[in-house]
DSSP file (Angstrom, degrees, kcal/mol; ACC not computed):
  #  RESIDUE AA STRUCTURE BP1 BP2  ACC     N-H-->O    O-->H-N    N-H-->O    O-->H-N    TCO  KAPPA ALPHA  PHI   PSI    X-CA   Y-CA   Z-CA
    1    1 A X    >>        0   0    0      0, 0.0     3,-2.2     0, 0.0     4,-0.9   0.000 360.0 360.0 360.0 -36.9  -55.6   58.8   -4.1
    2    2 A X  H >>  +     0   0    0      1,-0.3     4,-2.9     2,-0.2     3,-0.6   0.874 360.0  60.8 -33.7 -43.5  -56.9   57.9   -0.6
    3    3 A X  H 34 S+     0   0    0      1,-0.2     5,-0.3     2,-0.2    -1,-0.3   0.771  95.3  61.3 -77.4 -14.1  -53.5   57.1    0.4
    4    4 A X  H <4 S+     0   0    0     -3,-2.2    -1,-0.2     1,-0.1    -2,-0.2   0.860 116.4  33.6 -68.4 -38.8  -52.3   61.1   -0.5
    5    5 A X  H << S+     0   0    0     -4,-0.9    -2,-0.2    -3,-0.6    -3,-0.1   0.760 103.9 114.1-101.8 -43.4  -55.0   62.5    2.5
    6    6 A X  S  < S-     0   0    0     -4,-2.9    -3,-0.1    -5,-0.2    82,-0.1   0.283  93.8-106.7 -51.7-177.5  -54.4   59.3    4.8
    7    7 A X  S    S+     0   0    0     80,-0.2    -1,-0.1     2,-0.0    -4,-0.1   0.005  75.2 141.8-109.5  28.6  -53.0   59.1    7.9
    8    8 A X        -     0   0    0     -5,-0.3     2,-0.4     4,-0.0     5,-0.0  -0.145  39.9-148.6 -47.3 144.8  -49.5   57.1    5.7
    9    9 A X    >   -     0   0    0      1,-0.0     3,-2.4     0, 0.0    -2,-0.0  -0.955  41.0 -65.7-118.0 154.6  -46.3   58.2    7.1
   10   10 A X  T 3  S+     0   0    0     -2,-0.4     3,-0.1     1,-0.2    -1,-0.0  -0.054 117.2   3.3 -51.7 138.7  -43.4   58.4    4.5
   11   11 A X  T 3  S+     0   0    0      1,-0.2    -1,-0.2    -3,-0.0    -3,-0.0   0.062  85.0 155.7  84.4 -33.6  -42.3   55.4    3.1
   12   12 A X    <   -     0   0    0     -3,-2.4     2,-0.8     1,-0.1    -1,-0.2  -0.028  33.1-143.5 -37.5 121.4  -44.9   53.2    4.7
   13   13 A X        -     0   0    0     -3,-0.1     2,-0.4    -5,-0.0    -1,-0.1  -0.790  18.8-177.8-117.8 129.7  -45.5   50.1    2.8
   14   14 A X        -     0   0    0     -2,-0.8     2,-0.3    69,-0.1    67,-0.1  -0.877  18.9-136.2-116.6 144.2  -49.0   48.5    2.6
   15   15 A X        -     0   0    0     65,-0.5     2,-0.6    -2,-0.4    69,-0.2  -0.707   8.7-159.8 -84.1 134.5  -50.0   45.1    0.7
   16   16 A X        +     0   0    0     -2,-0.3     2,-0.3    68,-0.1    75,-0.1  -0.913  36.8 144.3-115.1 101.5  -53.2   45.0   -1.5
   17   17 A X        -     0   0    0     -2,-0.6    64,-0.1    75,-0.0     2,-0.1  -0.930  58.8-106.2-137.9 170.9  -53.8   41.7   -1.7
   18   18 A X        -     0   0    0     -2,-0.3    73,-0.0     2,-0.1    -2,-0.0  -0.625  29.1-134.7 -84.9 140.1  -57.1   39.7   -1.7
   19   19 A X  S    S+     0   0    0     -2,-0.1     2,-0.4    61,-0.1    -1,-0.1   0.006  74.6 113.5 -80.6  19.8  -57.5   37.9    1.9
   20   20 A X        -     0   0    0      2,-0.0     2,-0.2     0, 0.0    -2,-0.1  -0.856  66.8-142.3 -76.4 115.9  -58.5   34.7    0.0
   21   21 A X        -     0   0    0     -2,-0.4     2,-0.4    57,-0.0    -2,-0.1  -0.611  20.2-167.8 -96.7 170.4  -55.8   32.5    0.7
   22   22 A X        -     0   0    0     -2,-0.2     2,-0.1     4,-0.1     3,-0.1  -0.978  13.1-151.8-152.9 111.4  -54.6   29.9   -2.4
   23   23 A X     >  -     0   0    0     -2,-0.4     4,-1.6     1,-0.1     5,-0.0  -0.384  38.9-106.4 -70.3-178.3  -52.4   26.9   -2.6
   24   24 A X  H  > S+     0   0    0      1,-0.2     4,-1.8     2,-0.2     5,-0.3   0.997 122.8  49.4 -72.0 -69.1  -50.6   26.3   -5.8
   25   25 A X  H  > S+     0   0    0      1,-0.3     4,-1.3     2,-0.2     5,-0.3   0.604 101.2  52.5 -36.9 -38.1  -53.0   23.6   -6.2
   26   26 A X  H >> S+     0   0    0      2,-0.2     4,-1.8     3,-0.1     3,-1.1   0.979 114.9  56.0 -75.3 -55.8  -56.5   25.3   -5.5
   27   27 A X  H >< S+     0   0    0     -4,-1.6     3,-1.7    -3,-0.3     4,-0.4   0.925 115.0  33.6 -66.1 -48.3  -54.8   27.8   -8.4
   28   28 A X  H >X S+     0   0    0     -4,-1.8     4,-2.1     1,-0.2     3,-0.8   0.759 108.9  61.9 -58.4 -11.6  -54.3   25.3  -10.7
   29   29 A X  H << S+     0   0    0     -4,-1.3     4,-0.3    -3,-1.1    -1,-0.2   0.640 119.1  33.0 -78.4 -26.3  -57.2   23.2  -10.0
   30   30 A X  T << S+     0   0    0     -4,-1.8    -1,-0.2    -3,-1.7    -2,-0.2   0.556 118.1  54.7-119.1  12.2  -59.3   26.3  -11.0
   31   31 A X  T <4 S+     0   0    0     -3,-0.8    -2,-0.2    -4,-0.4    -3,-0.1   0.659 129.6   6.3-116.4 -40.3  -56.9   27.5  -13.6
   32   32 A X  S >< S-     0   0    0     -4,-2.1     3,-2.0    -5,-0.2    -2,-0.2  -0.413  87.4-141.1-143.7  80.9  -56.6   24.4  -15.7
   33   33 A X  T 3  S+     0   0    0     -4,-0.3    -4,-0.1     1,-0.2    -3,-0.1  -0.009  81.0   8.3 -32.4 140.7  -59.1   21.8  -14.5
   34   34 A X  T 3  S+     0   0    0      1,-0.2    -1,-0.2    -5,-0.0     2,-0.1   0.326  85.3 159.6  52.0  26.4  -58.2   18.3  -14.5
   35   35 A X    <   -     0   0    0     -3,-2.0    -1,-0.2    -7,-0.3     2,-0.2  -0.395  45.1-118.7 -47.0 127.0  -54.1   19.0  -15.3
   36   36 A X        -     0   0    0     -2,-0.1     2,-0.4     1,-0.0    -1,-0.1  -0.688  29.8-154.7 -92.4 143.8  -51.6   16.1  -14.4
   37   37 A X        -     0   0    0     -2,-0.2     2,-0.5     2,-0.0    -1,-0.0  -0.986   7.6-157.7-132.9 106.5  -49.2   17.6  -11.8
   38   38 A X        -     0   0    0     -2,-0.4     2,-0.6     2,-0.0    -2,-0.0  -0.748  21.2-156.6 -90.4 142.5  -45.5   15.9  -11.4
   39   39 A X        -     0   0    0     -2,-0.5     2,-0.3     3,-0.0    -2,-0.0  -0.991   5.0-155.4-121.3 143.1  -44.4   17.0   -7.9
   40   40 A X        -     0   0    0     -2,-0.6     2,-0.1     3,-0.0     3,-0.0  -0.879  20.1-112.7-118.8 136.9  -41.2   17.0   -7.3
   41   41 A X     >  -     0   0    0     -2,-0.3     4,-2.9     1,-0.2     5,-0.2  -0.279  25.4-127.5 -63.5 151.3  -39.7   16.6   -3.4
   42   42 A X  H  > S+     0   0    0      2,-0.2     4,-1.1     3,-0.1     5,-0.3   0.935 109.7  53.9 -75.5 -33.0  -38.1   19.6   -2.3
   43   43 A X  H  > S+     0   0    0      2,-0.1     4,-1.2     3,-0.1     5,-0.3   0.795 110.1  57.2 -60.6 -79.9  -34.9   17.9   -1.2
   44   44 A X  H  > S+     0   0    0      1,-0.2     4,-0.7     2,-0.2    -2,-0.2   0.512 109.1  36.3  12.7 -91.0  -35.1   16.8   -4.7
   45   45 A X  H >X S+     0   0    0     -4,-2.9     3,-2.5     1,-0.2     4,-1.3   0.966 118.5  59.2 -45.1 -73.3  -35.3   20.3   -6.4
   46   46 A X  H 3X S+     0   0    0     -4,-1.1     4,-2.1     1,-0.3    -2,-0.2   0.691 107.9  46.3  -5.6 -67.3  -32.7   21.3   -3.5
   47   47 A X  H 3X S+     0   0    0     -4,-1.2     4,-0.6    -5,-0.3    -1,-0.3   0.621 106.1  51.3 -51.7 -13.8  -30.4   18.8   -4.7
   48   48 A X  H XX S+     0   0    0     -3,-2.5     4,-1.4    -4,-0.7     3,-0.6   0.958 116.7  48.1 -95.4 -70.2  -30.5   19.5   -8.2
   49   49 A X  H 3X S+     0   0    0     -4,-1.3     4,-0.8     1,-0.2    18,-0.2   0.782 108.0  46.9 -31.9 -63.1  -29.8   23.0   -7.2
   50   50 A X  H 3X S+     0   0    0     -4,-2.1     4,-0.9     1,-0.2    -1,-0.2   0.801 113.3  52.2 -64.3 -29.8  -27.0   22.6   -4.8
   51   51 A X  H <X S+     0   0    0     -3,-0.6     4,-0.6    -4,-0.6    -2,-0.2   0.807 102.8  60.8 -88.3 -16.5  -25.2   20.2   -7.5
   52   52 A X  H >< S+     0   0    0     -4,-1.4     3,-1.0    13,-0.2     5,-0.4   0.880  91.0  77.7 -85.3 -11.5  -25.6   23.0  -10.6
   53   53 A X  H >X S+     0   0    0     -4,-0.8     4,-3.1     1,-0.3     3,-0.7   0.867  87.2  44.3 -26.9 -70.0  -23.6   25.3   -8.7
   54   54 A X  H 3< S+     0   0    0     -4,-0.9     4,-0.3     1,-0.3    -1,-0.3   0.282 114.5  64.0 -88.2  15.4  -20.1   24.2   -9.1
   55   55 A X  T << S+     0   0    0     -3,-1.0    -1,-0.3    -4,-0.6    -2,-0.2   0.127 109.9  31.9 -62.9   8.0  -21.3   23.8  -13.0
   56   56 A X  T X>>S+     0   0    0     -3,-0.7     3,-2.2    -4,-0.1     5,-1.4   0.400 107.1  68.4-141.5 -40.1  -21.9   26.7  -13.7
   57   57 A X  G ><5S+     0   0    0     -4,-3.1     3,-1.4    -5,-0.4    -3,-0.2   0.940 103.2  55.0 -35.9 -46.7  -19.2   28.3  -11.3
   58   58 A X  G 345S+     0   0    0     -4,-0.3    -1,-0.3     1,-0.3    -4,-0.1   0.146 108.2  47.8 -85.0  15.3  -16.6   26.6  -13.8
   59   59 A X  G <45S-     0   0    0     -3,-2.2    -1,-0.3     2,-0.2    -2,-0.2   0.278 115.5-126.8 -97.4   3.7  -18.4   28.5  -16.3
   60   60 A X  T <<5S+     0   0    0     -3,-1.4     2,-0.3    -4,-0.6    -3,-0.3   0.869  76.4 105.0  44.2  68.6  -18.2   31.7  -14.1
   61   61 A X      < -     0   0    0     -5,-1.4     2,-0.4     0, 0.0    -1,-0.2  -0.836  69.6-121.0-125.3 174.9  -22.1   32.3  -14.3
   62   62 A X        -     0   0    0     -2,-0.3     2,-0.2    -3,-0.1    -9,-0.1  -0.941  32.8 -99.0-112.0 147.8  -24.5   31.6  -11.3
   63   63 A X    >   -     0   0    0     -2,-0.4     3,-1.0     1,-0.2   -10,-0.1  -0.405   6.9-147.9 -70.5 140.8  -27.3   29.2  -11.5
   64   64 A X  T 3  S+     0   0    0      1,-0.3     2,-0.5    -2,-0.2    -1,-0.2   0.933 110.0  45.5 -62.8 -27.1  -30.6   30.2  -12.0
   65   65 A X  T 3  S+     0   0    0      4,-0.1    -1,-0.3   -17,-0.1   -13,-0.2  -0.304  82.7 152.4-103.4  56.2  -31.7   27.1   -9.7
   66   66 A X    X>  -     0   0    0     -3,-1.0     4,-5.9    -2,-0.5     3,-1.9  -0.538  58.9-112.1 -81.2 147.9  -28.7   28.1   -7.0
   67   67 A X  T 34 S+     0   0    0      1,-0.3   -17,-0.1   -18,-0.2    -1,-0.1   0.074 119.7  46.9 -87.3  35.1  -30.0   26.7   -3.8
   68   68 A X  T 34 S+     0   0    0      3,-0.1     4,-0.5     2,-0.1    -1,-0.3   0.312 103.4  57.7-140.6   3.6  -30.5   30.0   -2.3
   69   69 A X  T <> S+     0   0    0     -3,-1.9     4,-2.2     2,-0.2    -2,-0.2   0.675 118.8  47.9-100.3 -36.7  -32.5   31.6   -5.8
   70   70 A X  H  X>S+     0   0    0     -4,-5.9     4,-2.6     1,-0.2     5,-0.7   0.991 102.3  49.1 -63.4 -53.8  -34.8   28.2   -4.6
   71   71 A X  H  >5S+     0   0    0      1,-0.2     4,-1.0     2,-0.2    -1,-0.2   0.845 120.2  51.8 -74.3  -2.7  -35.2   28.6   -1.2
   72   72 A X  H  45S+     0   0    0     -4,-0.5    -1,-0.2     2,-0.1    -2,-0.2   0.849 111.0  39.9  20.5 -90.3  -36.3   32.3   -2.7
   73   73 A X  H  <5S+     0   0    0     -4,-2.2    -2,-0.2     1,-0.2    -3,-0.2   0.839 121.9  38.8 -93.7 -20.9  -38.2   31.6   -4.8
   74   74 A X  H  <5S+     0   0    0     -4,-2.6    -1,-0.2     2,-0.1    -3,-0.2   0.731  75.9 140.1 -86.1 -27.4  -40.4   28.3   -2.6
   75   75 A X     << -     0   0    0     -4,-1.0     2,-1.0    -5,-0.7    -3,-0.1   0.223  58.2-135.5 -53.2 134.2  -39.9   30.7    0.7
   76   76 A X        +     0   0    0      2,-0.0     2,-0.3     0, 0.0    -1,-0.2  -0.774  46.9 157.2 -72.4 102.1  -43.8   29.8    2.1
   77   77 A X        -     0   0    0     -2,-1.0     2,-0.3    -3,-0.2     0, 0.0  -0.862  32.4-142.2-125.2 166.6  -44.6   33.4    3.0
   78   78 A X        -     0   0    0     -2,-0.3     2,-0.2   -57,-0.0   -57,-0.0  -0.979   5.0-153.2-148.4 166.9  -47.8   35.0    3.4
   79   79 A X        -     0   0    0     -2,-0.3     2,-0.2   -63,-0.0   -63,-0.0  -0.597  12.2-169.2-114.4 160.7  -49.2   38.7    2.6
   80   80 A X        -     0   0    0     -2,-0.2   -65,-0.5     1,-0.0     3,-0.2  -0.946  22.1-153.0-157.8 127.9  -51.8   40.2    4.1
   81   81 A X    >>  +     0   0    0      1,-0.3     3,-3.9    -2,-0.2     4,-0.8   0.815  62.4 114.9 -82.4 -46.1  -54.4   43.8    3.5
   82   82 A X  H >>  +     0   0    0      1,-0.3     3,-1.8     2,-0.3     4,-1.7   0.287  69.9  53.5 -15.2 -68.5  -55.1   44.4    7.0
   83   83 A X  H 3> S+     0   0    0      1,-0.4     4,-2.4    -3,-0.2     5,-0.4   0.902 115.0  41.5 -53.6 -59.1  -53.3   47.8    7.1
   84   84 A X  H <>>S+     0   0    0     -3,-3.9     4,-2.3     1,-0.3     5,-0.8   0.873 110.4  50.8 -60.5 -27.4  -55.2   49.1    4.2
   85   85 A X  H <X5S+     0   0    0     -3,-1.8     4,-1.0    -4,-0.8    -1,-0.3   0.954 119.4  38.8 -88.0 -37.6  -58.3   47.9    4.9
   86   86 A X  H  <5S+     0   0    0     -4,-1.7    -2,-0.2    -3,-0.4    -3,-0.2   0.986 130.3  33.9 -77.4 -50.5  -57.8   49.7    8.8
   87   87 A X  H  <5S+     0   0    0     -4,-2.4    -3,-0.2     1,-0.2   -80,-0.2   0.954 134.8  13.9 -75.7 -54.4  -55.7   53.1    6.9
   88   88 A X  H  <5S-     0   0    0     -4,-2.3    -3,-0.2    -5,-0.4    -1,-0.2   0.537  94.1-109.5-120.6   3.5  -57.7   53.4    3.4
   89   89 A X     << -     0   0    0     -4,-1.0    -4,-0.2    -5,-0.8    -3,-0.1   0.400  53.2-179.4 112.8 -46.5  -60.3   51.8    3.3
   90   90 A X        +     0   0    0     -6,-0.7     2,-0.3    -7,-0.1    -1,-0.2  -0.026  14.8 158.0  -1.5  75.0  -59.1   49.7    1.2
   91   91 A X        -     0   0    0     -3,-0.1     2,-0.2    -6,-0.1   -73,-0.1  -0.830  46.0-102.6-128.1 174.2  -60.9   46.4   -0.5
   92   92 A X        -     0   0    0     -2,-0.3     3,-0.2     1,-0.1   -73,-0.0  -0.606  17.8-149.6 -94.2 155.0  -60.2   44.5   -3.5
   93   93 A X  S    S+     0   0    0      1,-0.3     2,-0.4    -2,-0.2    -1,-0.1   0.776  88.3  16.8 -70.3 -48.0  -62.6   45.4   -6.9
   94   94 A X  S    S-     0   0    0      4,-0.0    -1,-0.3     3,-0.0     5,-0.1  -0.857  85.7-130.6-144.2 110.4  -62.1   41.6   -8.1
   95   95 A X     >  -     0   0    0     -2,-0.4     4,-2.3    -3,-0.2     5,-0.1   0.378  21.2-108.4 -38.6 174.6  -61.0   39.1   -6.5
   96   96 A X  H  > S+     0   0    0      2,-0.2     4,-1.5     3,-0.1     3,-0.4   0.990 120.5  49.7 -86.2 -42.4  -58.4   36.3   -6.9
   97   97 A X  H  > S+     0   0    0      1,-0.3     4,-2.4     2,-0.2     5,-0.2   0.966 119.1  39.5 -41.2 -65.5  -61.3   33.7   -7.4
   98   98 A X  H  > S+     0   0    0      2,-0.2     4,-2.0     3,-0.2    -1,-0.3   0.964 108.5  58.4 -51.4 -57.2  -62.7   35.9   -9.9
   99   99 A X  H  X S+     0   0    0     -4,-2.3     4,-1.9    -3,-0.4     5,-0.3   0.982 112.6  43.4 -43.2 -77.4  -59.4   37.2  -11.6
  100  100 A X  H  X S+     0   0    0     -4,-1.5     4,-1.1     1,-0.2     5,-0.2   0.767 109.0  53.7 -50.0 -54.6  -58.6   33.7  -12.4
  101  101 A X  H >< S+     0   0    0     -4,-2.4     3,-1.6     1,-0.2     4,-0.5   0.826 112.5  48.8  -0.5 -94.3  -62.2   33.0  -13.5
  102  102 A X  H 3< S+     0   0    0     -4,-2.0     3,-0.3     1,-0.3    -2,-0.2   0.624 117.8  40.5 -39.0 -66.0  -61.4   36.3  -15.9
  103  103 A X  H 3< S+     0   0    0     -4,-1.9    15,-0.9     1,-0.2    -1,-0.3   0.689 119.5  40.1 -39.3 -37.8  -57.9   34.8  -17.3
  104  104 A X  S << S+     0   0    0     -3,-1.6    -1,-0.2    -4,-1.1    -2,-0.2   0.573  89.6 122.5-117.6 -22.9  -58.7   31.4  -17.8
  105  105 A X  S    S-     0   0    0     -4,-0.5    13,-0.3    -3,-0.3     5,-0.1  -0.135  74.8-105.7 -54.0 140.5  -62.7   32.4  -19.4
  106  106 A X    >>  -     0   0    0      1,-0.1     4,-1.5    11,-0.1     3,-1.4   0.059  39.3-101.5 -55.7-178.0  -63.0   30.9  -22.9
  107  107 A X  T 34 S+     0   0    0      1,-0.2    -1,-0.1     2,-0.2     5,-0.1   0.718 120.6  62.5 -91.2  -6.2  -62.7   33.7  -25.5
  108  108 A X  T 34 S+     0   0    0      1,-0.1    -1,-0.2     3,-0.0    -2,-0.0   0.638 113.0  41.2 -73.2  -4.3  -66.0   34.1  -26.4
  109  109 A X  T <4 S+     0   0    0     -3,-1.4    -2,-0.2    -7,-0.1    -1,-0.1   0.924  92.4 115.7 -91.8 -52.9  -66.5   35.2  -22.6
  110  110 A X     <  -     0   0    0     -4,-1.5     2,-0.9     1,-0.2    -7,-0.1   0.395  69.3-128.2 -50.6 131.3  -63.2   37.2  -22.3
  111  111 A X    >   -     0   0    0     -9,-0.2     3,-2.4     1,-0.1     4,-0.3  -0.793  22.4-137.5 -82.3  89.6  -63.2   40.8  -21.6
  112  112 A X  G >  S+     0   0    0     -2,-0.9     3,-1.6     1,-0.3    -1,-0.1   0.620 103.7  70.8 -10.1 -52.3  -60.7   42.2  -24.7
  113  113 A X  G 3  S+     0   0    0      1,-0.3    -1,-0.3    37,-0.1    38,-0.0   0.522  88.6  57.1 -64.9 -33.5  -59.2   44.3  -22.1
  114  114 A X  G <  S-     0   0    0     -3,-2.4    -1,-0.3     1,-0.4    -2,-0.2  -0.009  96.3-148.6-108.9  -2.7  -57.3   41.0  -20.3
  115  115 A X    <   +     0   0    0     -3,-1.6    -1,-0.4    -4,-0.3    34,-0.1  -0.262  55.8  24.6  50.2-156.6  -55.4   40.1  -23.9
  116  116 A X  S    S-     0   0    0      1,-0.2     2,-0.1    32,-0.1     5,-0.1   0.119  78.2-119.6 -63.8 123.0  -54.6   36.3  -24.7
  117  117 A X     >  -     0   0    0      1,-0.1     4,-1.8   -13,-0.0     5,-0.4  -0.171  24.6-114.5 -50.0 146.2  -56.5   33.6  -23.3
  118  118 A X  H >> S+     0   0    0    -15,-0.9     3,-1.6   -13,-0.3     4,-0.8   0.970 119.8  50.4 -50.4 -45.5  -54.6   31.1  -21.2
  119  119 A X  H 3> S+     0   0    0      1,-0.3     4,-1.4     2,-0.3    -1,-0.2   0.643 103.7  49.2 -45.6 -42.9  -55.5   28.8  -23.8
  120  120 A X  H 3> S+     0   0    0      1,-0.3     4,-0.9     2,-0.2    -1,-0.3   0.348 116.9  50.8-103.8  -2.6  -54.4   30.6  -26.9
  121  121 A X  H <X S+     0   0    0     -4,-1.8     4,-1.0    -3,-1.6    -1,-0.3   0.612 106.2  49.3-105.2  -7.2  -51.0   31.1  -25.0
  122  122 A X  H ><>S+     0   0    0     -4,-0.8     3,-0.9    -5,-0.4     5,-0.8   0.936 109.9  51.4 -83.3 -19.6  -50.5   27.9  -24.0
  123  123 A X  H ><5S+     0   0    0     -4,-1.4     3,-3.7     1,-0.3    -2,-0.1   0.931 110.1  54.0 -70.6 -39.0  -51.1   26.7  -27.6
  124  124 A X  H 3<5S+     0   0    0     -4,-0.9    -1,-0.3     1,-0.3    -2,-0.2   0.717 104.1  51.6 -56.6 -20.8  -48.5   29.3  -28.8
  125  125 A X  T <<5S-     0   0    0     -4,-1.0    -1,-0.3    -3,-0.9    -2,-0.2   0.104 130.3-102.7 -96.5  26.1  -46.3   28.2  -26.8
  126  126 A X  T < 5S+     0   0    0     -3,-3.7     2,-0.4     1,-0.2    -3,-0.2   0.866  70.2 137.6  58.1  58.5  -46.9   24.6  -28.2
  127  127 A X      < -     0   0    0     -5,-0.8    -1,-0.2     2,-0.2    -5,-0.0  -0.807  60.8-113.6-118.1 161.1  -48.9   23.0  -25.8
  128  128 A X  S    S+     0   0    0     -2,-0.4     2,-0.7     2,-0.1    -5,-0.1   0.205  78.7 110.3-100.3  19.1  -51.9   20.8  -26.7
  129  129 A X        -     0   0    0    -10,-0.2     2,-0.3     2,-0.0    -2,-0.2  -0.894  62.4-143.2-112.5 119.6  -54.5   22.8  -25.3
  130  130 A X        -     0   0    0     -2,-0.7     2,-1.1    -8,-0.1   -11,-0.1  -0.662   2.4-150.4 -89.7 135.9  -56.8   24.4  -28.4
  131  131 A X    >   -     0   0    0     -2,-0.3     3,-3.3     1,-0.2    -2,-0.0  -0.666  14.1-164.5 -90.8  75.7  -58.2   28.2  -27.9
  132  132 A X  T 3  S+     0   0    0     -2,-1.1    -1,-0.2     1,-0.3     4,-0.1   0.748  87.7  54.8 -53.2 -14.1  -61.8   27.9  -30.3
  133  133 A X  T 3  S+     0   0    0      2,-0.1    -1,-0.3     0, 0.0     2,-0.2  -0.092  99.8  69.1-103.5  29.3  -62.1   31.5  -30.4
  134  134 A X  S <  S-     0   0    0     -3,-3.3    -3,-0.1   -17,-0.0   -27,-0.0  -0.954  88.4-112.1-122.2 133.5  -58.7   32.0  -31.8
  135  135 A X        -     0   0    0     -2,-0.2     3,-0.1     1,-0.1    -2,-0.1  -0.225  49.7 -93.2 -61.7 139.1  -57.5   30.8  -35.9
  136  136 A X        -     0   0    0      1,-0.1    -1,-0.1    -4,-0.1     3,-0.1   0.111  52.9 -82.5 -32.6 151.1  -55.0   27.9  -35.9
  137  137 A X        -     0   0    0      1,-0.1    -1,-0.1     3,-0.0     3,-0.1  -0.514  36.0-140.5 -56.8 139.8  -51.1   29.0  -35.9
  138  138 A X  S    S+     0   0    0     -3,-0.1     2,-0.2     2,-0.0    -1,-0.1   0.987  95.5  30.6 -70.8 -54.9  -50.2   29.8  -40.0
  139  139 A X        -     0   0    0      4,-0.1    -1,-0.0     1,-0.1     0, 0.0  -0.747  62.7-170.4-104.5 148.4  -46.7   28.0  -39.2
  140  140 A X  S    S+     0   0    0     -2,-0.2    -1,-0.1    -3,-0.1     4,-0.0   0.249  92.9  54.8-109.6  -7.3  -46.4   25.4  -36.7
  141  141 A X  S    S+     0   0    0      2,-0.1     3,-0.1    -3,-0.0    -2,-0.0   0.561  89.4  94.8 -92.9   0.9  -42.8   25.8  -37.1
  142  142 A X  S    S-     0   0    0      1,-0.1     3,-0.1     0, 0.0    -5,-0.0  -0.523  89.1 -87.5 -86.5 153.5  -42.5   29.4  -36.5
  143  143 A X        -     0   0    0      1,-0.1     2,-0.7   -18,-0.0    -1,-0.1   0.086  53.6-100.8 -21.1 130.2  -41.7   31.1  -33.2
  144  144 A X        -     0   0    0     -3,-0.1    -1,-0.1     1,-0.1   -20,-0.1  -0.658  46.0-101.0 -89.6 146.9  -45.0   31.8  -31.0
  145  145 A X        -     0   0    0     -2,-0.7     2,-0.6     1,-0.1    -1,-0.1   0.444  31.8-115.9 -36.3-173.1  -46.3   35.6  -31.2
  146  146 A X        -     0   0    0      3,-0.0    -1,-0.1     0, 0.0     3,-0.1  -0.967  32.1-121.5-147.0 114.4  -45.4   37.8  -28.3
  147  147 A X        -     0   0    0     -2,-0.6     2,-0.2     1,-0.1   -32,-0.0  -0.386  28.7-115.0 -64.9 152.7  -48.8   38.8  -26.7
  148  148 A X        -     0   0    0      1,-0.0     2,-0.8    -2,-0.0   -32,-0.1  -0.402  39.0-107.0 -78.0 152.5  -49.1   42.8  -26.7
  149  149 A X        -     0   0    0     -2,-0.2     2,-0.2    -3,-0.1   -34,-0.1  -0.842  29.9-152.1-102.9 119.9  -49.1   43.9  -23.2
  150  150 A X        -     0   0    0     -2,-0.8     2,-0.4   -36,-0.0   -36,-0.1  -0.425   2.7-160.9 -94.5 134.6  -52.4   45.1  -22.0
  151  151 A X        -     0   0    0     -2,-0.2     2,-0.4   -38,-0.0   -37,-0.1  -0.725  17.0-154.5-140.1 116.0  -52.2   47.5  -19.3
  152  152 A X        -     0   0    0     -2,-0.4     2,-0.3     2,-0.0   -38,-0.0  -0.593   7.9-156.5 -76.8 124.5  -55.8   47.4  -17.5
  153  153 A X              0   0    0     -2,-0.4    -2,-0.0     1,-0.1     0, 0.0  -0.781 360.0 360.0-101.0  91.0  -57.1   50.3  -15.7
  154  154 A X              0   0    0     -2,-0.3    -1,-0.1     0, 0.0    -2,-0.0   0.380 360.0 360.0-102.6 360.0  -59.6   50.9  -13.0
């Protein structure tokens, strides 16, 4: 509501993002400790990209991995608050350090409000990583549930 009485001009677009900066790695390193990580080069992926094109052109679709949906989606960019902090005020409630903390907390820890543990989704999605605070799957052939969508408010 701050932003309704500030000194915003129309349209004006401001980032809220935590000033913590995060490589992929520091989040996975704190999201699932001690995870083996294939890195792939980026000419690599690039290639791989460039070469699904004219497949999937002779199928008249575009690739999801089109070398321009990569360099997209790897673009290194970074985001920044500073305008909110200077116009509203602005600071974040919880951090990214924290948020991830929050996601990744076993379930006996977990705040309801935050749905499925990382755990209990990776195991639904068959992965080998067990959730103790959740019951085993009944089918192991069946389709994994479709977490309910939490919508947190603060």
């Amino acid at each position: 509501m701050t932003a309704l009485d500030g000194p915003l001009r129309g349209g004006e677009v401001i980032q809220l993002v935590d000033p913590v900066r995060l490589t992929q790695q520091d989040v996975l390193q704190r999201a699932v400790p001690g995870a083996k990580v294939l890195r792939t080069p980026r000419a690599l992926v690039f290639a791989a990209g460039r070469l699904s094109e004219p497949v999937f052109g002779a199928l008249k679709r575009q690739s999801p991995v089109a070398a321009y949906r990569l360099r997209s989606a790897l673009a290194r960019v970074e985001f920044a608050s500073d305008r909110a902090r200077e116009l509203l005020g602005w600071e974040p409630r919880v951090g990214v350090l924290e948020g991830i903390r929050r996601v990744t907390a076993p379930a006996a820890v977990r705040p309801p409000e935050l749905g499925p543990t990382a755990e209990a989704l990776r195991r639904a999605a068959g992965g080998e990583v067990a959730d103790a605070g959740a019951p085993p799957p009944a089918d192991p052939g069946a389709p994994p549930p479709v977490p309910e969508r939490t919508e947190v408010r603060t």
